[in-house]
C-alpha positions as CSV (number, residue, x, y, z in Angstrom):
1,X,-8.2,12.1,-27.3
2,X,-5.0,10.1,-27.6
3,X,-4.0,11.8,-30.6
4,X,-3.9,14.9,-28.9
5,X,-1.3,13.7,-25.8
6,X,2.0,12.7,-28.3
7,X,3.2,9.5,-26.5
8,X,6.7,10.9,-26.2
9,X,6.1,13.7,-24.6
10,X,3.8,11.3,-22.1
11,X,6.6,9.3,-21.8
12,X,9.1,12.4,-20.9
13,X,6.7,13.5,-17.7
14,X,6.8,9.8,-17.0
15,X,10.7,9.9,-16.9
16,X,11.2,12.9,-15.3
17,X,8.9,11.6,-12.5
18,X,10.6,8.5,-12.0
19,X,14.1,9.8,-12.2
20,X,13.6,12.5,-10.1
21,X,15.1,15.6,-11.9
22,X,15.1,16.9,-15.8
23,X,18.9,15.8,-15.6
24,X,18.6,12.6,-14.9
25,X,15.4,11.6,-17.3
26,X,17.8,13.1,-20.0
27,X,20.0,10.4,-19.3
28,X,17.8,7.9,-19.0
29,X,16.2,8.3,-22.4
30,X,19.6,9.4,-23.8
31,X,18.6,13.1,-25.4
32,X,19.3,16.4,-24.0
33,X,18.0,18.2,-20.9
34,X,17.0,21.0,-22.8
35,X,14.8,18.3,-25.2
36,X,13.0,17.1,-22.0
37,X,12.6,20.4,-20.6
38,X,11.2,21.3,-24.0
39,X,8.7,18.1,-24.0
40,X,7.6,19.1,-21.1
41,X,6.6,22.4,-21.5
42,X,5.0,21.6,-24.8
43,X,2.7,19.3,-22.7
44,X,1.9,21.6,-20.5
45,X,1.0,24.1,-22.8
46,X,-1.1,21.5,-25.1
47,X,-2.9,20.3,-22.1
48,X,-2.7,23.9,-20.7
49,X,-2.2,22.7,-16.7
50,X,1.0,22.9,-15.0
51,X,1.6,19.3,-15.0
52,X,5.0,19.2,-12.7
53,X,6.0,20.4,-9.4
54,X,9.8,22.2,-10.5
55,X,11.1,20.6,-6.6
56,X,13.7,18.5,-5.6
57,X,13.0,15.6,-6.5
58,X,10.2,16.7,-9.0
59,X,6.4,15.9,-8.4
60,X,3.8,15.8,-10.5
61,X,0.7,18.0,-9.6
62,X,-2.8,16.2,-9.7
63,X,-3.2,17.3,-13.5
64,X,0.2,15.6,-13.9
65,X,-0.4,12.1,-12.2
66,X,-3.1,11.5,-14.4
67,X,-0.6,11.7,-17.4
68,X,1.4,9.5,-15.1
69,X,-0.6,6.9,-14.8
70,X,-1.4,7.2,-18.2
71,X,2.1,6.4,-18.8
72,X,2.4,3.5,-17.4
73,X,-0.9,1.9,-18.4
74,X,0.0,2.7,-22.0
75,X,3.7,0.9,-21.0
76,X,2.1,-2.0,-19.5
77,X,-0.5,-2.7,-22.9
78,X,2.8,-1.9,-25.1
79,X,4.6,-4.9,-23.1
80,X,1.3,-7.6,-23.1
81,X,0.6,-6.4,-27.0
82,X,4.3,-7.7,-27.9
83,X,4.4,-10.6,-25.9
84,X,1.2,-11.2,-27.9
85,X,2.9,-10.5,-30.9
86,X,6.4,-12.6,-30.1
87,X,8.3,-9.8,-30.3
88,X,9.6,-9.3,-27.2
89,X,12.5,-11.4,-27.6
90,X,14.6,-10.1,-25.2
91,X,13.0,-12.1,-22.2
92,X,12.7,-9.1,-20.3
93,X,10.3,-10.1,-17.2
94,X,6.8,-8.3,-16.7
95,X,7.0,-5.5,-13.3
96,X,3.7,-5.8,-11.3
97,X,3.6,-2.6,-9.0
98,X,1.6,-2.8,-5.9
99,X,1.0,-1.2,-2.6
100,X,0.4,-3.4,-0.1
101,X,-0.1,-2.8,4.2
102,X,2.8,-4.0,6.2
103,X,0.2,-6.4,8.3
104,X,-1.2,-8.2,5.3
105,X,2.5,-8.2,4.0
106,X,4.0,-9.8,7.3
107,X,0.9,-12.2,7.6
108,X,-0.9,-13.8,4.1
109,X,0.2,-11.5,0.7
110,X,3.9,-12.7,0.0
111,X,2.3,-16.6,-0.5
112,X,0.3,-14.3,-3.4
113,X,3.8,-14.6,-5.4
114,X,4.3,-18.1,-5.3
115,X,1.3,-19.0,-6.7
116,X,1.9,-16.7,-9.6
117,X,2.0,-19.2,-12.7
118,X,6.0,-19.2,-13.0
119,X,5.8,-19.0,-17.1
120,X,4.6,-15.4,-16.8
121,X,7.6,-14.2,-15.7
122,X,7.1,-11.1,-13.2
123,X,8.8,-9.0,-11.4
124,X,6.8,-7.8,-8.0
125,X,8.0,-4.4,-7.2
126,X,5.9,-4.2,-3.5
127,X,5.5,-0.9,-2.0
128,X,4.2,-0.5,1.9
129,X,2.1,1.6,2.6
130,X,-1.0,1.8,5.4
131,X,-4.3,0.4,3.7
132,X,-5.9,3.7,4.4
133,X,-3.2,5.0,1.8
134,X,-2.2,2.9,-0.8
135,X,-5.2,4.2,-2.9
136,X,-3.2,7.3,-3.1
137,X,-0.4,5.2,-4.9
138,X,-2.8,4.5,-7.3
139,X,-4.1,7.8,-8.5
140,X,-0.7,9.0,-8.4
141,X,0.2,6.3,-10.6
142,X,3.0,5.2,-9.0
143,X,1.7,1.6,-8.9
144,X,-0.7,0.0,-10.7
145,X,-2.5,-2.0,-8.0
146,X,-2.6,-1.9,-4.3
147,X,-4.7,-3.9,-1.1
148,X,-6.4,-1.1,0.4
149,X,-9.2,-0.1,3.1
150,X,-11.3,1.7,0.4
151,X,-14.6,0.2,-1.2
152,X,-14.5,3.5,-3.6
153,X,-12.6,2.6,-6.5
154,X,-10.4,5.0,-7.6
155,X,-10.6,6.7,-11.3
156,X,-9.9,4.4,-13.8
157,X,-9.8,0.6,-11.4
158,X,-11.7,-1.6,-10.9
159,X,-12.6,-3.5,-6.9
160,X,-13.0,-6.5,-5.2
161,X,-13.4,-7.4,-1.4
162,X,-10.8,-9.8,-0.3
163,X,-12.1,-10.2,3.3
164,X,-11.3,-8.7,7.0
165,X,-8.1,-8.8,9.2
166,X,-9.2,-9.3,12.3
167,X,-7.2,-7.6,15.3
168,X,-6.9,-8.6,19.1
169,X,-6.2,-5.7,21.6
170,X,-3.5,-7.6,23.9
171,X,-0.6,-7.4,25.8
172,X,1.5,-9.9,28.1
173,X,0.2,-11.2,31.4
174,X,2.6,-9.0,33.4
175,X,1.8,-5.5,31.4
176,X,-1.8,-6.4,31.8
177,X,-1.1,-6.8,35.8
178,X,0.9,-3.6,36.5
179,X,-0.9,-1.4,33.9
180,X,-4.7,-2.6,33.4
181,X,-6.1,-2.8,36.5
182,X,-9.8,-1.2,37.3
183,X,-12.0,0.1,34.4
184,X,-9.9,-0.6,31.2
185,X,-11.0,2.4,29.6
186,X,-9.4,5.0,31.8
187,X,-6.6,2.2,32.1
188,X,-5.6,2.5,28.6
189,X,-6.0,6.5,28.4
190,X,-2.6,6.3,30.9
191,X,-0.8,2.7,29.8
192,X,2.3,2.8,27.6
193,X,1.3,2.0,24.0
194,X,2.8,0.3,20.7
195,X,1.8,2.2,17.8
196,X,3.1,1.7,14.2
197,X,4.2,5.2,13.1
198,X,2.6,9.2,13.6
199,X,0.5,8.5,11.3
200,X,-1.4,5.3,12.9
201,X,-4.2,6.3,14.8
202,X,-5.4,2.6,15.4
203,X,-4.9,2.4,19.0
204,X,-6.6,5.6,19.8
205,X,-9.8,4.7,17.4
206,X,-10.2,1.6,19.7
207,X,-10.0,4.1,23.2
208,X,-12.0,6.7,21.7
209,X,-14.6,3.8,21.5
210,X,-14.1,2.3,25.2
211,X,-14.1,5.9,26.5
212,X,-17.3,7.3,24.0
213,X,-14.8,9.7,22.4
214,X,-13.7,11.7,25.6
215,X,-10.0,10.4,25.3
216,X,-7.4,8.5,23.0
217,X,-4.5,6.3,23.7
218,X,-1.8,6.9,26.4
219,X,0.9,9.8,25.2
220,X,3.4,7.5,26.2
221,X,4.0,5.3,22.9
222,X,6.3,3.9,21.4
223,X,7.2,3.5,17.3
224,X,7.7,0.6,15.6
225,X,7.7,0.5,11.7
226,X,7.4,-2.6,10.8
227,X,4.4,-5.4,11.6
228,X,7.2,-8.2,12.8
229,X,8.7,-5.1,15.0
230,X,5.4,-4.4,16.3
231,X,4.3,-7.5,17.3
232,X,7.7,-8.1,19.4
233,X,7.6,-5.0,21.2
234,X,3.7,-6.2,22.0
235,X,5.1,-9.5,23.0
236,X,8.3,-8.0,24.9
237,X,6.1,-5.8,27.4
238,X,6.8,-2.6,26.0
239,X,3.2,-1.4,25.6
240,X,-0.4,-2.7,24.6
241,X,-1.1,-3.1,21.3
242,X,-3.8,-4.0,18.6
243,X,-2.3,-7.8,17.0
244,X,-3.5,-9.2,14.0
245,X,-5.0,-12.4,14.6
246,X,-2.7,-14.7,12.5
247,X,0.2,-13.0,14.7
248,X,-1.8,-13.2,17.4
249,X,-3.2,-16.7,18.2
250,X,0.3,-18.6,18.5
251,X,1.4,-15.4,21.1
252,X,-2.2,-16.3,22.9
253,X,-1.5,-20.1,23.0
254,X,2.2,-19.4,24.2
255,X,0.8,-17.9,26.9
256,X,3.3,-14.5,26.0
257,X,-0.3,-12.8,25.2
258,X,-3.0,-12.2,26.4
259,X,-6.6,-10.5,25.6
260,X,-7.0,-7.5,27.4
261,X,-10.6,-6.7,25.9
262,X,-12.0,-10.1,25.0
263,X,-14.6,-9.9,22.6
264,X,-13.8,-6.7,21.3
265,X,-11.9,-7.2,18.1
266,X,-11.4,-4.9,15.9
267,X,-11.5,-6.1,11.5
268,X,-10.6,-3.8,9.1
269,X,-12.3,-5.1,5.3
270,X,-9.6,-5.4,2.7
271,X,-10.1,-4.4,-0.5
272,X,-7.9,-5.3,-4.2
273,X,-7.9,-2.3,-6.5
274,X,-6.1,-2.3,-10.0
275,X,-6.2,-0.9,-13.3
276,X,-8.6,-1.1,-15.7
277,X,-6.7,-3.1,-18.1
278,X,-6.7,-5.8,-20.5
279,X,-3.8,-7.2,-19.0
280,X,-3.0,-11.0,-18.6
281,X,-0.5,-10.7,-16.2
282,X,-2.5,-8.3,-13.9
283,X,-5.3,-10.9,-14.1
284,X,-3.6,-13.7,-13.1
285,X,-1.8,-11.7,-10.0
286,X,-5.5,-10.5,-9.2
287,X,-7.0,-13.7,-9.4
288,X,-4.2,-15.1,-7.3
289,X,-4.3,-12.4,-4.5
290,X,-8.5,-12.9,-4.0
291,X,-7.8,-16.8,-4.2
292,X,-5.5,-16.5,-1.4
293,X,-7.1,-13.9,0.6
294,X,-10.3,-16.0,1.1
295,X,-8.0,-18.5,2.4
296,X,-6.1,-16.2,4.9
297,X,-8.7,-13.7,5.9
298,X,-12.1,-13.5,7.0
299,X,-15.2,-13.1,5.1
């Protein structure tokens, strides 16, 4: 129960994650170290689960994160309940947190914050992440909605489809001669490749599908971070790539790209997850987002 969690000691662990060390959230709320290490423990020992990881910075431990996000749900009703009340008369803005993929952010989500209604007054902190991991920000609290691959809502939010990004595998005309010749599925197993960081295993999905799981993409890749990034190094011959479409087509009608599987696209379905919450502001953005997703994406 809610009496039993004493909000300041909910707001400590929410400090002390945010700031990073014990030191620091004792600044930041202006008490003692000793105080928040004594907050701390005290939650802990009422909730009896170690709540944080004692590293450097600090991380909360899966017990902790739901205190987390506790937090900042509790912050976020506190904020709407005294704009509600006209007592936030300091003008401070409203901080929307989301996780968002760098593809949908290069290609259709920043128009999402222009359409915000302007009197609202928000702040959009955006954090990227890969869809297949932004639902992690959101059970460790960290933000309190993110676009996301994930149909499963996680604890505590609610989901909506928003459509499919739609991906071309494609290369330039010259990369395609030298490298792609014969049956494109052993091709690909030895062509240079772009791929977006260690972690993206895109490319390979698509040859482990050409080549019915006996082989992935080329071991000769290269790494670009960033969806704009990735796109050039597609378009400057580095290495063949899978393009989202709205990148894609204007490459393709340039003539700088082309399709080096045509017909086999790959979509990805795009999903808005966000906190259960009473929240005008996180009702607008969410309304917002889907409005201008069904414009941007496929259904």
């Amino acid at each position: 129960m809610m009496t039993d969690l004493p909000l300041d000691q909910v707001r400590t662990l929410l400090a002390v994650v945010d700031e990073g060390t014990f030191d620091a959230a004792a600044a930041a709320l202006h008490v003692t170290p000793s105080a928040i290490s004594q907050r701390v423990k005290a939650l802990e020992q009422r909730t009896g689960r170690v709540l944080l990881l004692r590293t450097k910075p600090v991380r909360p431990t899966e017990s902790g994160e739901v205190l987390v996000r506790l937090a900042r749900q509790v912050a976020r009703l506190e904020h709407d309940a005294y704009a509600e009340l006209g007592l936030s008369g300091d003008g401070e803005p409203t901080r929307v947190s989301v996780a968002v993929n760098a593809d949908s952010l290069a290609t259709w989500f920043l128009p999402v914050l222009s359409r915000v209604p302007k009197e609202l007054r928000l702040c959009f902190e955006l954090r990227r992440e890969d869809e297949d991991h932004t639902a992690a920000l959101l059970r460790e609290g960290t933000v309190m909605a993110a676009v996301t691959s994930s149909p499963d809502p996680v604890p505590g939010c609610s989901v909506r489809p928003l459509g499919r990004m739609r991906y071309l595998p494609a290369a330039t005309p010259d990369f395609a001669g030298r490298h792609l010749g014969g049956t494109l599925a052993e091709a690909l197993t030895q062509a240079p490749v772009v791929v977006f960081d260690r972690r993206d295993d895109f490319q390979d999905g698509f040859v482990r599908r050409l080549t019915r799981g006996r082989n992935g993409a080329s071991a000769l890749r290269h790494y670009v971070p960033t969806s704009e990034g990735f796109v050039e190094a597609v378009a400057a011959g580095l290495g063949w790539g899978l393009v989202p479409e709205p990148q894609a087509d204007p490459l393709l009608g340039e003539g700088r790209l082309v399709e080096i599987a045509p017909g086999r696209t790959v979509d990805v379905p795009l999903y808005w997850q966000q906190w259960k919450l009473d929240s005008p502001a996180l009702a607008q953005v969410a309304e917002t987002v889907t409005a201008t997703a069904a414009q941007a994406l496929r259904p």
